[in-house]
ChimeraX commands (.cxc) that place a marker at each C-alpha (Angstrom):
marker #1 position -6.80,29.59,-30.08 radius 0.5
marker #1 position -2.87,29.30,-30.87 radius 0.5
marker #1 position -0.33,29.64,-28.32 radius 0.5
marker #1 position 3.22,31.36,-28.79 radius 0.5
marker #1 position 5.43,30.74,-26.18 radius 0.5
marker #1 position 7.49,33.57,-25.49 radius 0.5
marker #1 position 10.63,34.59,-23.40 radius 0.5
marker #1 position 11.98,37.77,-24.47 radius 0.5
marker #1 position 8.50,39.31,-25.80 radius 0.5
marker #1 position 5.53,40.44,-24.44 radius 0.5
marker #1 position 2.09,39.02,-24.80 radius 0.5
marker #1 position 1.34,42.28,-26.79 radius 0.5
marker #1 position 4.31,41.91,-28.84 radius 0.5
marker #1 position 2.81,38.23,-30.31 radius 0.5
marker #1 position -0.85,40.30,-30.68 radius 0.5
marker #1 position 1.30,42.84,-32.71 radius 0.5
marker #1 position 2.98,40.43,-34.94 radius 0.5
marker #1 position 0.46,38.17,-35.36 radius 0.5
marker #1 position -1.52,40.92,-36.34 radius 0.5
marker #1 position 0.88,42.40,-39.10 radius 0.5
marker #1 position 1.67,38.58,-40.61 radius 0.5
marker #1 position -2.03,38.28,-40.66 radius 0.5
marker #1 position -2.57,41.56,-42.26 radius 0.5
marker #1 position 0.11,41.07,-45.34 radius 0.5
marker #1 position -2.40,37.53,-46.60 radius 0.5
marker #1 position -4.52,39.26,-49.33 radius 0.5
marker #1 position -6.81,36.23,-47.68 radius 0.5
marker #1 position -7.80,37.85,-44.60 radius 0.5
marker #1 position -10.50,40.62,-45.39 radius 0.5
marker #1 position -9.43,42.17,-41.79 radius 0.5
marker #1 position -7.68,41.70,-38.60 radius 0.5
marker #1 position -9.31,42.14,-35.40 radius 0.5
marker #1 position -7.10,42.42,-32.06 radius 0.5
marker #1 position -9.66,41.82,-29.48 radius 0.5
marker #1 position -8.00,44.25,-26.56 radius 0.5
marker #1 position -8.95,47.48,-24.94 radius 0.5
marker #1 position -4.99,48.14,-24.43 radius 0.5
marker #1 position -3.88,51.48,-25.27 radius 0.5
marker #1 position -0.76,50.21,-26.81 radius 0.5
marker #1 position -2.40,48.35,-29.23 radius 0.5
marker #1 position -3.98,51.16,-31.06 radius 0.5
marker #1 position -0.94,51.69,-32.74 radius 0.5
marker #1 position -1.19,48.14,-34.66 radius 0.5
marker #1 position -4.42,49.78,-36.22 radius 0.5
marker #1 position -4.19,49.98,-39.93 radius 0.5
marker #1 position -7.13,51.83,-41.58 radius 0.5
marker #1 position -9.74,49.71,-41.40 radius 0.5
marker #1 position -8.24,46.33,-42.44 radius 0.5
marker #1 position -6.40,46.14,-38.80 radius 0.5
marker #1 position -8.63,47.40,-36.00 radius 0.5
marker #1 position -8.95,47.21,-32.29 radius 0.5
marker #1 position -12.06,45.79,-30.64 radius 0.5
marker #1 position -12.78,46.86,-27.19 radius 0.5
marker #1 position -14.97,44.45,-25.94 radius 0.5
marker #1 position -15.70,46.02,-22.63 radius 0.5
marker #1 position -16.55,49.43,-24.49 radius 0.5
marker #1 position -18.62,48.06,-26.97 radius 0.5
marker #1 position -16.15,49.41,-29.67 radius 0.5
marker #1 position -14.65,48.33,-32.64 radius 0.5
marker #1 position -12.20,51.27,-33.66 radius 0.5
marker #1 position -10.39,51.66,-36.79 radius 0.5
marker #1 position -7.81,54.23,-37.81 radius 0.5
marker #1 position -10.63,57.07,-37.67 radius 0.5
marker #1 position -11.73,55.89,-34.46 radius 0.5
marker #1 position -8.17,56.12,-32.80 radius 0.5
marker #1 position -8.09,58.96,-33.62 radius 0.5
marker #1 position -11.22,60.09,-32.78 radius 0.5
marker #1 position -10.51,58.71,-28.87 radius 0.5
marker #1 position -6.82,59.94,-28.62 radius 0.5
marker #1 position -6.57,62.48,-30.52 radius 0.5
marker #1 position -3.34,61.49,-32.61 radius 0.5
marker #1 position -2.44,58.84,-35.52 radius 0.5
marker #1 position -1.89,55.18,-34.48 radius 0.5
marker #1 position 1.57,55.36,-35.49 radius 0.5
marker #1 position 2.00,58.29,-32.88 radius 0.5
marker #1 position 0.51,55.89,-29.97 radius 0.5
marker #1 position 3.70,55.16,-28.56 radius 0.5
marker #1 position 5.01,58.61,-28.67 radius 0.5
marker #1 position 1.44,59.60,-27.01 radius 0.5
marker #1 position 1.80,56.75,-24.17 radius 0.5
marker #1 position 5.29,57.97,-23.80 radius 0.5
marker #1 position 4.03,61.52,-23.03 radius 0.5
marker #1 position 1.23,60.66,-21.30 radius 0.5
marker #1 position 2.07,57.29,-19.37 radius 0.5
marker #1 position 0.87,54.22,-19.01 radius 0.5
marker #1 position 0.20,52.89,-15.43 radius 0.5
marker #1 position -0.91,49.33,-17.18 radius 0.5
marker #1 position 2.58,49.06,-18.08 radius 0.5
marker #1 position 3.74,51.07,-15.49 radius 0.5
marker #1 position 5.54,54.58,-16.29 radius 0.5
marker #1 position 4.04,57.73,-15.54 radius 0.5
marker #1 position 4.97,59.70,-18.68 radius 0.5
marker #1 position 6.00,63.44,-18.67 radius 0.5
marker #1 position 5.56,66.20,-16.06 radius 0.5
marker #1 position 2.95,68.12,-17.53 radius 0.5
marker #1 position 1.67,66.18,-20.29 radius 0.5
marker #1 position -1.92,65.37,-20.06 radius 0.5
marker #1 position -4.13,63.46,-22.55 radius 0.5
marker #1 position -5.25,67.03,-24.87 radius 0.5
marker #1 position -1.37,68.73,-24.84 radius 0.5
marker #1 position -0.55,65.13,-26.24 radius 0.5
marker #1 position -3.26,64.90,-28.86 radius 0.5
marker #1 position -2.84,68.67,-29.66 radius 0.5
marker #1 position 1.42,68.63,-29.91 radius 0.5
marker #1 position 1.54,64.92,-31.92 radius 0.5
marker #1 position -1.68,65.48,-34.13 radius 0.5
marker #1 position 0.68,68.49,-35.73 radius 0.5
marker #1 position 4.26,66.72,-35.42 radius 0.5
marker #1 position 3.71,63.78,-35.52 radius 0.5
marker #1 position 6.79,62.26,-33.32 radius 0.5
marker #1 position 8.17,63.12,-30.30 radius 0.5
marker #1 position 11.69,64.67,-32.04 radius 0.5
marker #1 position 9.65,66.64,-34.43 radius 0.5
marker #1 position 8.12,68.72,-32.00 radius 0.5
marker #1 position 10.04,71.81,-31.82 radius 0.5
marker #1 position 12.16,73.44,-29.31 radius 0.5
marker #1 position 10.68,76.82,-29.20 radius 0.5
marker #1 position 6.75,74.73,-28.74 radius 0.5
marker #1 position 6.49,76.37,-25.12 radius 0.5
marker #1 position 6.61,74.73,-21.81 radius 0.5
marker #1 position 5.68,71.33,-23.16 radius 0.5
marker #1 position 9.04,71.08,-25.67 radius 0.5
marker #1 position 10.90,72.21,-22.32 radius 0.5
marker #1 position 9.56,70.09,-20.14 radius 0.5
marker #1 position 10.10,67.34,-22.95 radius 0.5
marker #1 position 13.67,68.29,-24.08 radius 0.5
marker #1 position 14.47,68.39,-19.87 radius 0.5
marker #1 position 13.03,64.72,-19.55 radius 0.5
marker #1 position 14.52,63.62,-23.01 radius 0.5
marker #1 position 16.35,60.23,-22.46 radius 0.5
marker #1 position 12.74,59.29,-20.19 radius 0.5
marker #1 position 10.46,59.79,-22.40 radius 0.5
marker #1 position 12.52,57.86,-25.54 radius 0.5
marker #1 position 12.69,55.20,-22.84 radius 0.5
marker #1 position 9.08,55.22,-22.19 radius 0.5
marker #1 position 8.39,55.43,-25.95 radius 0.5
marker #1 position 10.56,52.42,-26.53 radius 0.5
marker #1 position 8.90,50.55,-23.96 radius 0.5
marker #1 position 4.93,51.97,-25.88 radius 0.5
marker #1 position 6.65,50.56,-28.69 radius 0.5
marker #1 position 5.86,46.85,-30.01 radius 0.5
marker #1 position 7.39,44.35,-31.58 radius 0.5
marker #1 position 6.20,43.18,-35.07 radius 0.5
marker #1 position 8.60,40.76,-36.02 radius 0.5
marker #1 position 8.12,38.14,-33.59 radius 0.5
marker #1 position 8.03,34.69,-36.07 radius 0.5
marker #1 position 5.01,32.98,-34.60 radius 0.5
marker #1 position 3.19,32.09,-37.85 radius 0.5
marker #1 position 4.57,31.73,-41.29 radius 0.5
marker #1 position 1.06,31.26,-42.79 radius 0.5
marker #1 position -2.68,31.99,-41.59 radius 0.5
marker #1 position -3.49,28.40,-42.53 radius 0.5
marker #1 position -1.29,27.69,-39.55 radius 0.5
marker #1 position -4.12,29.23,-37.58 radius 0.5
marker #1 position -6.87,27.31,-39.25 radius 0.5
marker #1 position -8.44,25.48,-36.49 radius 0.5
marker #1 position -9.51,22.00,-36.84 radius 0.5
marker #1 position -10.89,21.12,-33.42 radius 0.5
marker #1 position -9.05,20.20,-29.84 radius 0.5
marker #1 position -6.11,18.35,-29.91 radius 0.5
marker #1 position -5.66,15.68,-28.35 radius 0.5
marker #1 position -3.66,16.78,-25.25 radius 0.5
marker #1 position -6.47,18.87,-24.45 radius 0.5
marker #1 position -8.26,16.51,-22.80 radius 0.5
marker #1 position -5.70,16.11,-19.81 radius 0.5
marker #1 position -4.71,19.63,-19.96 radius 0.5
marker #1 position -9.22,20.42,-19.62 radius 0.5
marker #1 position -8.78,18.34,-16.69 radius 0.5
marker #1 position -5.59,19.28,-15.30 radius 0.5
marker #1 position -7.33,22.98,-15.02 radius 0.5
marker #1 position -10.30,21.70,-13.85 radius 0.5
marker #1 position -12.41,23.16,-17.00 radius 0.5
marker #1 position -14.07,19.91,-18.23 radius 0.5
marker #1 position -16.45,21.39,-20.04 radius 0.5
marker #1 position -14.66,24.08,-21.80 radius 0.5
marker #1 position -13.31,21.03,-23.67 radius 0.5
marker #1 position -17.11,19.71,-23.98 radius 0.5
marker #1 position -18.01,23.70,-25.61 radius 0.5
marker #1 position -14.62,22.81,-27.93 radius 0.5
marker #1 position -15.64,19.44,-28.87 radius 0.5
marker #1 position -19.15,20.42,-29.98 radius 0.5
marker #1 position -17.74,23.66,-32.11 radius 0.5
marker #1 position -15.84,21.23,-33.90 radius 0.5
marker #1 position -18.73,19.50,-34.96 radius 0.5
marker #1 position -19.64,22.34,-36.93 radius 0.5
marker #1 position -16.59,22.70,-38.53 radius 0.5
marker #1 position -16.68,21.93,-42.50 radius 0.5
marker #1 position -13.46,20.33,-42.84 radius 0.5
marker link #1:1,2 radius 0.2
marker link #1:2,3 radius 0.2
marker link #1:3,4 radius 0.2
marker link #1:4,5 radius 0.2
marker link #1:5,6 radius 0.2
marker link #1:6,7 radius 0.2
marker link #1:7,8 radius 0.2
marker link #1:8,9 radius 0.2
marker link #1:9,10 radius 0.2
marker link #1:10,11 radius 0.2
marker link #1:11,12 radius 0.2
marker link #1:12,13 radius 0.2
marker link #1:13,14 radius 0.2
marker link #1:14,15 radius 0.2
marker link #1:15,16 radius 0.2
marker link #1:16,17 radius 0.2
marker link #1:17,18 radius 0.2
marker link #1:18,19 radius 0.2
marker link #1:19,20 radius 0.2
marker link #1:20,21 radius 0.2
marker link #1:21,22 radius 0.2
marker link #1:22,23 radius 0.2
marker link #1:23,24 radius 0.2
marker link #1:24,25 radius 0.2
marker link #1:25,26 radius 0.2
marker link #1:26,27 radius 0.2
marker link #1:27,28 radius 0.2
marker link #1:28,29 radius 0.2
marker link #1:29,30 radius 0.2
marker link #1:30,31 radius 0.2
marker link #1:31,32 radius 0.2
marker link #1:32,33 radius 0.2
marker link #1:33,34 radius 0.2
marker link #1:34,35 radius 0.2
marker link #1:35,36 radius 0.2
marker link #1:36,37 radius 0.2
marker link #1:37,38 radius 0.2
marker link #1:38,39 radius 0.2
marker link #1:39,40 radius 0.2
marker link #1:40,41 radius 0.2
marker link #1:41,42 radius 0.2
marker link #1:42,43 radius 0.2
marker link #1:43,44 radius 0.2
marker link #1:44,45 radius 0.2
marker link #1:45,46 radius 0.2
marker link #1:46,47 radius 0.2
marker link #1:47,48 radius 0.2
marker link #1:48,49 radius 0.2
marker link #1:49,50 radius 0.2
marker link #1:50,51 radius 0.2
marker link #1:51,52 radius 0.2
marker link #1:52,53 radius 0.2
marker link #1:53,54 radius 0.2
marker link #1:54,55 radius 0.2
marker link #1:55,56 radius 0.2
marker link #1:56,57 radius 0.2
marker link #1:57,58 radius 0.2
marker link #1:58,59 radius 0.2
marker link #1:59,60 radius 0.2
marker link #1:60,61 radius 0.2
marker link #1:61,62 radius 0.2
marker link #1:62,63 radius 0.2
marker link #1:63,64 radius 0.2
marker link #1:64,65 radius 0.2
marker link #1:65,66 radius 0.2
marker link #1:66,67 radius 0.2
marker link #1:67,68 radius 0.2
marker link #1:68,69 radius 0.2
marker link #1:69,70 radius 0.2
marker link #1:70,71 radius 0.2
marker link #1:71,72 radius 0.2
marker link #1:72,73 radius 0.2
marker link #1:73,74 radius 0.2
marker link #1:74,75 radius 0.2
marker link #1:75,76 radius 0.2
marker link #1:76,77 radius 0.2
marker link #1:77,78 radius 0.2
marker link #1:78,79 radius 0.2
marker link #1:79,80 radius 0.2
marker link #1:80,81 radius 0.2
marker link #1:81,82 radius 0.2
marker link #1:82,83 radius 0.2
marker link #1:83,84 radius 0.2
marker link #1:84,85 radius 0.2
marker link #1:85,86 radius 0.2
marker link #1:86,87 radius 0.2
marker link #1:87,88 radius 0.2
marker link #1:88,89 radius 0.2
marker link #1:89,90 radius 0.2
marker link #1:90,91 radius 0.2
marker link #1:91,92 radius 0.2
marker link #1:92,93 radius 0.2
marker link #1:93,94 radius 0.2
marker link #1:94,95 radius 0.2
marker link #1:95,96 radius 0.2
marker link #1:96,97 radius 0.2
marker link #1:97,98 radius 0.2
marker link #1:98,99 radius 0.2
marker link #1:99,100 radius 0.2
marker link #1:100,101 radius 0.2
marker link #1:101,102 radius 0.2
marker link #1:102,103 radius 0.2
marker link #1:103,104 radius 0.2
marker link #1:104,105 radius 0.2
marker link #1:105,106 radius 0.2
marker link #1:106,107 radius 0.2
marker link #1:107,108 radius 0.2
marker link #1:108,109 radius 0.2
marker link #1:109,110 radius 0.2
marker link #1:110,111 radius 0.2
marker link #1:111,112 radius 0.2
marker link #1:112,113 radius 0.2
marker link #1:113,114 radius 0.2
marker link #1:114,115 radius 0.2
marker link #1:115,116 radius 0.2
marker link #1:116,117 radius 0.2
marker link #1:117,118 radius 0.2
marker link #1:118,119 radius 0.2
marker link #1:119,120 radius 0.2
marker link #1:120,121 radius 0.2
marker link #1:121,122 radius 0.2
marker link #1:122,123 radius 0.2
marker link #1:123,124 radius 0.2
marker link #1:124,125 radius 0.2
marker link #1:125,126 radius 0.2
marker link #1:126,127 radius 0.2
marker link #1:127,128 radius 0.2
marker link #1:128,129 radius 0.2
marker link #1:129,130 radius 0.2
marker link #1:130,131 radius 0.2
marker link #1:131,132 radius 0.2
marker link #1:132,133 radius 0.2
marker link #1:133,134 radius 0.2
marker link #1:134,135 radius 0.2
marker link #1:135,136 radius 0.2
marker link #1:136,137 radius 0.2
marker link #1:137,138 radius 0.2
marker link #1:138,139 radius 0.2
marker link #1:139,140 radius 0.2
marker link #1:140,141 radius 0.2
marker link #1:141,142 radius 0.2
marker link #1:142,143 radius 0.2
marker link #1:143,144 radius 0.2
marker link #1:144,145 radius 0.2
marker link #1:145,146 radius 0.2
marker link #1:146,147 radius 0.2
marker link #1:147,148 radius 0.2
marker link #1:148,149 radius 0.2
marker link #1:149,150 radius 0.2
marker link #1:150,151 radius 0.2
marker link #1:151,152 radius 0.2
marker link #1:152,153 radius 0.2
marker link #1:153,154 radius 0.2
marker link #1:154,155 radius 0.2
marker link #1:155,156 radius 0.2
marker link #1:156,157 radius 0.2
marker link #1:157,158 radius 0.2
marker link #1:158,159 radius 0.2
marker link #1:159,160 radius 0.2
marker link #1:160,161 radius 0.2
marker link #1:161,162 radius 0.2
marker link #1:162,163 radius 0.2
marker link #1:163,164 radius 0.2
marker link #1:164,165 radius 0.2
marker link #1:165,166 radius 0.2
marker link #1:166,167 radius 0.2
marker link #1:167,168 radius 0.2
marker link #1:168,169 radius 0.2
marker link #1:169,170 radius 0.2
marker link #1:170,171 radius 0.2
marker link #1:171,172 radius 0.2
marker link #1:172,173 radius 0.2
marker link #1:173,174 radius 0.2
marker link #1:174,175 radius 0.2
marker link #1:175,176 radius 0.2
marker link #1:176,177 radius 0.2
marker link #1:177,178 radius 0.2
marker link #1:178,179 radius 0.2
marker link #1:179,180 radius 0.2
marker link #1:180,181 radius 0.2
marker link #1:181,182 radius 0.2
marker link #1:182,183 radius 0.2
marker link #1:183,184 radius 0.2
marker link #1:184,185 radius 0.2
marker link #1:185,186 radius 0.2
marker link #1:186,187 radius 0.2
marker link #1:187,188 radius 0.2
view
């Protein structure tokens, strides 16, 4: 597995760009981001990017997002923003459950294309404005994160050899035995 350390990004932010550099190689056939986080879905790209939720049993591409939330993948964040995300900790909108989201961003699309004169939903959004851009900015991931400048970077050609103290500094001797014997089966 590769490691990007990180400082001003997220953990999901390095999924979500390493997931878009990966996607632009006409190499790859497809891009699988192994996480049942909501914010996620919005990296989905037809079926050449999808999200597999391992704990569901579910590999979901563009049709499947929207199948489960009822909106786009590129209207996830606006969705999240609406609807909250307690994994990443803001509650969303007054009023806005789950089926008002799917139901007001499956028609518009994005949160400022909603109109004004939508009912109690575009008031309750136009009185909690500034929140829920915040919230949306903070559903939002980055994409641009340089981790990788070519998937041959992620090739992988067995442990290093580092990871022998670092097995032992975490106690987890034989995760480096499982490593050592999958590189045996490597064709180098």
């Amino acid at each position: 597995f590769a490691v990007w350390p990180m400082v001003e990004l997220e953990a999901d932010d390095g999924l979500a760009s390493a997931a878009a550099i990966a996607a632009r190689d006409e190499r790859v056939d497809k891009v699988c981001i192994w996480t049942p986080d909501k914010d996620l879905a919005q990296c989905v790209v037809e079926d050449r990017v999808v999200q597999v939720d391992r704990r569901a049993k579910a590999v979901r591409d563009a049709v499947a997002i929207v199948a489960k939330f009822g909106v786009q993948p590129a209207s996830i964040p606006d969705y999240l923003a609406v609807v909250g995300d307690a994994a990443d900790g803001y509650p969303g909108i007054p009023g806005w459950g789950a089926k008002s989201a799917a139901s007001m961003l499956s028609r518009y699309g994005h949160l400022e294309n909603i109109p004004p004169g939508e009912g109690r939903l575009a008031i309750r959004l136009r009185a909690n404005w500034d929140l829920a851009l915040l919230f949306r900015d903070l559903a939002t991931l980055r994409t641009d994160a340089p981790l990788f400048s070519s998937v041959d970077a992620l090739e992988w050609k067995g442990p290093l050899p580092e990871a022998v103290a670092i097995a032992e500094r975490m106690g987890a001797v034989d995760l480096l035995k499982r490593a050592e014997k999958a590189a045996l089966r490597i064709d180098v």
